[in-house]
One Martini backbone bead per residue (centre of mass of N, CA, C, O) as a GRO file, in nm:
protein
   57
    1UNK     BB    1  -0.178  -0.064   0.910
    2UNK     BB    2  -0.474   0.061   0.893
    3UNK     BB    3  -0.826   0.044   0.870
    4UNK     BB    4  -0.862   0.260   0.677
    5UNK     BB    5  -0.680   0.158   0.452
    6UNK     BB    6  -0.772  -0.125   0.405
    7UNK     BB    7  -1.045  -0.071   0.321
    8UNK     BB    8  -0.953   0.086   0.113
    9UNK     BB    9  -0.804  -0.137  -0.065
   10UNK     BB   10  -1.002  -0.328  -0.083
   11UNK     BB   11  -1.218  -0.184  -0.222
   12UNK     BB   12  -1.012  -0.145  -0.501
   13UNK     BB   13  -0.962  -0.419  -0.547
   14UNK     BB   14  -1.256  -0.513  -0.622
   15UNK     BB   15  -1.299  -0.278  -0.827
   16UNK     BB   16  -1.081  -0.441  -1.009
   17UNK     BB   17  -1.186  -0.749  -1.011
   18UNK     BB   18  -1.462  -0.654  -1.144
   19UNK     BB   19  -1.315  -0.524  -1.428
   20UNK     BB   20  -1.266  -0.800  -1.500
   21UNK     BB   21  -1.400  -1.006  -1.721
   22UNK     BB   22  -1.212  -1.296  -1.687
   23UNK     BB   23  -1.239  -1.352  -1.395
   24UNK     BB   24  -1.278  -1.563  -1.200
   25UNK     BB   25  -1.506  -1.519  -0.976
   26UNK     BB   26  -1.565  -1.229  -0.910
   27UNK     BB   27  -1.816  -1.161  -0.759
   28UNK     BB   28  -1.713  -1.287  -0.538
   29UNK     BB   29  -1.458  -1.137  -0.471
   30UNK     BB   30  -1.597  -0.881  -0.444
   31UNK     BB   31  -1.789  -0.954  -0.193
   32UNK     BB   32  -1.545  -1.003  -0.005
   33UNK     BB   33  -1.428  -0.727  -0.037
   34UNK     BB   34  -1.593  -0.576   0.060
   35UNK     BB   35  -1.707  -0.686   0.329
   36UNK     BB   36  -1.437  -0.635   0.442
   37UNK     BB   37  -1.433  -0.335   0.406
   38UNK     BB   38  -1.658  -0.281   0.599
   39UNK     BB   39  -1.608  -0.397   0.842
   40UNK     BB   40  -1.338  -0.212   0.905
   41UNK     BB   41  -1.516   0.029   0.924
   42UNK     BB   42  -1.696  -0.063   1.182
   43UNK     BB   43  -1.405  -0.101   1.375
   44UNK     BB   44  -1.357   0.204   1.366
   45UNK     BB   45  -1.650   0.286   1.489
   46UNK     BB   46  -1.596   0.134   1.756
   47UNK     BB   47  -1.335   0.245   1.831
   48UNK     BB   48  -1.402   0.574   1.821
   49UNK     BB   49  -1.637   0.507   2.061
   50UNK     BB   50  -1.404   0.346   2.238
   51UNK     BB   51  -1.104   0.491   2.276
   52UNK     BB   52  -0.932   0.246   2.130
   53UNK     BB   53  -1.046  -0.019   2.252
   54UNK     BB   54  -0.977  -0.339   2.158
   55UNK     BB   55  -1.234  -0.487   2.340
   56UNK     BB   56  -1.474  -0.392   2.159
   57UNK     BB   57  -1.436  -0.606   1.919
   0.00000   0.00000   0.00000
């Protein structure tokens, strides 16, 4: 899965999690779950900028 999708899922996963009114820990839980999909998205444009090399990570 590329860190694209990845990032996608994340974020949809957050807020799915964030609109459980019942869901213990919900804030906790979207906030890692953003900054996860944040993360990956800085990864693509890390690798975008420099020709998709891995070790710019």
């Amino acid at each position: 899965m590329s860190l694209i999708k990845k990032s996608e899922v994340a974020t949809i996963s957050a807020i799915e999690i964030y609109n459980k009114p019942d869901f213990k820990y919900r804030e906790e839980t979207f906030a890692l779950l953003a900054l996860n999909a944040w993360e990956l998205l800085l990864k693509v444009k890390v690798l975008a900028e420099n020709a998709n090399n891995a070790r710019s990570i």
